[in-house]
Backbone as JSON, one array per atom type, in Angstrom:
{
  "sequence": "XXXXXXXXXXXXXXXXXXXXXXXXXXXXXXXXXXXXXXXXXXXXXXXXXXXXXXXXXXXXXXXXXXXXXXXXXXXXXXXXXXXXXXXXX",
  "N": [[105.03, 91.87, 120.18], [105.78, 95.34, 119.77], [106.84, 97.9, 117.54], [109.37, 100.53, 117.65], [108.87, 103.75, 116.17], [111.09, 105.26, 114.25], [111.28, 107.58, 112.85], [109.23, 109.22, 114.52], [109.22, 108.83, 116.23], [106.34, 106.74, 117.75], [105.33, 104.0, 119.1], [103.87, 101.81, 117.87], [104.81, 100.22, 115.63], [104.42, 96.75, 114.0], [106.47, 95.08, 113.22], [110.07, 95.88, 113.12], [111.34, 98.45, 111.8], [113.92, 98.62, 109.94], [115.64, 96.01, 108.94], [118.35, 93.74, 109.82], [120.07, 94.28, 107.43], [119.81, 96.58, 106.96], [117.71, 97.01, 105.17], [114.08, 98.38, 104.48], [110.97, 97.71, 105.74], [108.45, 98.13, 104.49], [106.68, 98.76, 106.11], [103.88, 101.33, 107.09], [104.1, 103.88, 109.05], [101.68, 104.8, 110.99], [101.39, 106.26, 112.63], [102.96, 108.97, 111.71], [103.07, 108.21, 109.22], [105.33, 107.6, 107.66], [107.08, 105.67, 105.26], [108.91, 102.6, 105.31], [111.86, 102.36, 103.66], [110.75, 103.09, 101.41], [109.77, 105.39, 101.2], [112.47, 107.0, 102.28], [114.8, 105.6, 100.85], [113.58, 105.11, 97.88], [112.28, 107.75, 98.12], [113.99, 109.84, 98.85], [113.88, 110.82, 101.15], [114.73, 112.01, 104.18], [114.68, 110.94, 107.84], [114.67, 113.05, 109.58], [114.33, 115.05, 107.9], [111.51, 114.04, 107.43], [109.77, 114.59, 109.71], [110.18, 116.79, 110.6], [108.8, 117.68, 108.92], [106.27, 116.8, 109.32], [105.67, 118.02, 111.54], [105.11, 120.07, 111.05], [103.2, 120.71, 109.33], [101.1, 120.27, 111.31], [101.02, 117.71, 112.65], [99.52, 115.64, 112.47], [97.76, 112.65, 112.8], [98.37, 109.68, 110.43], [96.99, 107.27, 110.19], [93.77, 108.09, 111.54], [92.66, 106.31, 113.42], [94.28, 104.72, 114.97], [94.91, 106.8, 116.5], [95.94, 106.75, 119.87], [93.67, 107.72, 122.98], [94.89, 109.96, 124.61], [96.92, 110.76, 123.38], [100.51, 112.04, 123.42], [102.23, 114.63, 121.57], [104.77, 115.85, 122.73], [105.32, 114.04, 124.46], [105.83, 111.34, 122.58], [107.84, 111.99, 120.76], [109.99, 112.37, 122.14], [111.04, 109.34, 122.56], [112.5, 109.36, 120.18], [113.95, 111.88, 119.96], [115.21, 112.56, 122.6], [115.02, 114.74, 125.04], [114.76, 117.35, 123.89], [112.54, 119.99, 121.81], [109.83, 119.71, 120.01], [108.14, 121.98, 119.3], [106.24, 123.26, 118.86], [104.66, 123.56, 121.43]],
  "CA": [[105.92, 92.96, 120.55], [105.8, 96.64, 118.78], [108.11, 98.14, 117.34], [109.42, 101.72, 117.37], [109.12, 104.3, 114.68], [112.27, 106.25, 114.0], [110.84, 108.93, 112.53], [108.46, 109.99, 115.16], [108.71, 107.75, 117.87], [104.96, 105.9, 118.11], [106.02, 102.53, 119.61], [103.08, 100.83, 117.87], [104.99, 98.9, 114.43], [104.21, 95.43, 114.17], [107.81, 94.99, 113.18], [110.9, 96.63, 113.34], [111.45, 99.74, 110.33], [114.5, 98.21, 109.18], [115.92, 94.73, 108.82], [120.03, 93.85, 110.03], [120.98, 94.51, 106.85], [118.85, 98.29, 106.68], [116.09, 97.15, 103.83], [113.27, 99.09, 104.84], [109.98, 97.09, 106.14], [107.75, 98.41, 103.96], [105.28, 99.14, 106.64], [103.52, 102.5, 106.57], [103.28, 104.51, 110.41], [99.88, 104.84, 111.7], [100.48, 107.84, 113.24], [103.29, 109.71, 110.87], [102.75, 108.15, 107.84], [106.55, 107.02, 106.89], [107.04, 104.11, 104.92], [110.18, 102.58, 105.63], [112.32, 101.47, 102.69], [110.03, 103.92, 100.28], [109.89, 107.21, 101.64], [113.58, 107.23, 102.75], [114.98, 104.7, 99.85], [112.98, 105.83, 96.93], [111.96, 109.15, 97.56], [115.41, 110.3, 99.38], [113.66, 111.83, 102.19], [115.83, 111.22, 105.74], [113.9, 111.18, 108.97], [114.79, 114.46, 110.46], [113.35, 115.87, 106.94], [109.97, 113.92, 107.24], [109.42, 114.54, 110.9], [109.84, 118.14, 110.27], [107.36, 118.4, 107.57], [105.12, 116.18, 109.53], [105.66, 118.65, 112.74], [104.89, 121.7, 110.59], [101.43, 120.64, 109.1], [100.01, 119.97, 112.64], [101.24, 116.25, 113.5], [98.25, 114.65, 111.72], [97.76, 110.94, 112.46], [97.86, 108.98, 109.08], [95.45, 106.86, 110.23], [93.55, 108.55, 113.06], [91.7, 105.39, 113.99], [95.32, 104.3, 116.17], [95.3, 107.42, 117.64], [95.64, 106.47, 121.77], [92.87, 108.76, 123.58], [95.82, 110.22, 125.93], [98.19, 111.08, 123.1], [100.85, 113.44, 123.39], [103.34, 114.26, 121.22], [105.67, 115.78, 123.14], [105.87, 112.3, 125.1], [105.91, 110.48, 121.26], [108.62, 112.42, 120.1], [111.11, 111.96, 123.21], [111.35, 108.34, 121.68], [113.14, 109.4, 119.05], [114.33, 113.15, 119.94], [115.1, 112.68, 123.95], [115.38, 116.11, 125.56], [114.23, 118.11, 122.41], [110.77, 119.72, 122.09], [108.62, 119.74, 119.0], [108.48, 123.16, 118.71], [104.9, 123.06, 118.4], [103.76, 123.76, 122.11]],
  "C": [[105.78, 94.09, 119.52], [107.14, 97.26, 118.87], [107.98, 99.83, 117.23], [110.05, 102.9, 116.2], [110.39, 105.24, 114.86], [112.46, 107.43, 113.96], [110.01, 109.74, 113.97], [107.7, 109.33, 116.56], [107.07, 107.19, 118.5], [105.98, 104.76, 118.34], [104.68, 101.32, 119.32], [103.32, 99.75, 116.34], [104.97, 97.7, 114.62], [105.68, 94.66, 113.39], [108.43, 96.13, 113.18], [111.4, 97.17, 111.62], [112.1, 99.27, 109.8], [115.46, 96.34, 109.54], [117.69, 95.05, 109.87], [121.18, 94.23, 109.4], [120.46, 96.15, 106.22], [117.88, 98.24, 105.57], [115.03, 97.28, 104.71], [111.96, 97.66, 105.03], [109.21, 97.36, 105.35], [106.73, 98.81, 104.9], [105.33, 100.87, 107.09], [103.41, 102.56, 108.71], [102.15, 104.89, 110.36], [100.27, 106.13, 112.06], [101.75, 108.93, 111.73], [103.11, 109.58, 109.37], [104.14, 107.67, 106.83], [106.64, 105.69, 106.41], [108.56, 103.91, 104.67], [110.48, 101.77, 104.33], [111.83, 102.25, 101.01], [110.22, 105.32, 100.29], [111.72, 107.53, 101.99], [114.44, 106.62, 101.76], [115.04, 105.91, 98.22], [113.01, 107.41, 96.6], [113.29, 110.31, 97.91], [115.17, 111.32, 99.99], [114.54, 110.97, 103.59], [114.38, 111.27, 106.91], [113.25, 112.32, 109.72], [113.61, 114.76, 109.22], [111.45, 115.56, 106.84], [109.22, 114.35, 108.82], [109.36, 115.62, 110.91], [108.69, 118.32, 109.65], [106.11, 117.84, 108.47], [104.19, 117.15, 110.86], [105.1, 119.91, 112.46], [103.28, 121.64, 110.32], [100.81, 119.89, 109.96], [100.21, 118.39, 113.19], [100.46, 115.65, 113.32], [98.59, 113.53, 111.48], [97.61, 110.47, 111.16], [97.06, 108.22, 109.31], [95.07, 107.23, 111.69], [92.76, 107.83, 114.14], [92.51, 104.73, 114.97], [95.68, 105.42, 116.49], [95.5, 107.26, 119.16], [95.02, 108.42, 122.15], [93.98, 110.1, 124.07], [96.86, 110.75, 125.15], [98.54, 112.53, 123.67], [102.16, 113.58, 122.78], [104.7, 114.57, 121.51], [106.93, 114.33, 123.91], [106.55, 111.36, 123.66], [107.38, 110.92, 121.09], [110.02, 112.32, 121.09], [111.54, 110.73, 122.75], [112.25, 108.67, 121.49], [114.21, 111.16, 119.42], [114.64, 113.52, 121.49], [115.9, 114.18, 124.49], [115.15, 117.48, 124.67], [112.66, 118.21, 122.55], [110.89, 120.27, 120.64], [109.03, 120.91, 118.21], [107.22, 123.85, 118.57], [103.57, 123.35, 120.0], [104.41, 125.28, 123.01]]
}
């Protein structure tokens, strides 16, 4: 089962971002690049704030090797932001 990112709605984590009791997963998004539990924790960035920044410098896969052929991120970002656009098309 995959799990969905928070930040930027990909629905491809191999678990879920945060636990029952909210400690972060440690795993890094493939496509935004958030690491849950580090980036939000640690560095005391929120969601909205990284999804912005991520939306501004072009939406660049962190790793572009799980890009899906077909993306789109208006679709991605409904996930997480339903009825809201980007900003970006």
């Amino acid at each position: 089962m995959k799990h969905l990112c928070p930040v930027c709605g990909w629905d491809g984590l191999l678990e879920p971002a945060y636990d029952e009791n909210g400690r972060g997963s440690h795993e890094i998004c493939m496509s935004c690049g958030f690491e849950y539990g580090f980036d939000d924790h640690s560095e005391g960035v929120t969601h909205a704030q990284h999804r912005q920044r991520w939306i501004a410098t072009g939406a660049r896969w962190f790793n572009p090797d799980e890009k899906p052929e077909d993306w789109d991120l208006e679709t991605q970002l409904a996930n997480v932001m339903p009825g809201s656009s980007s900003g970006t098309g």
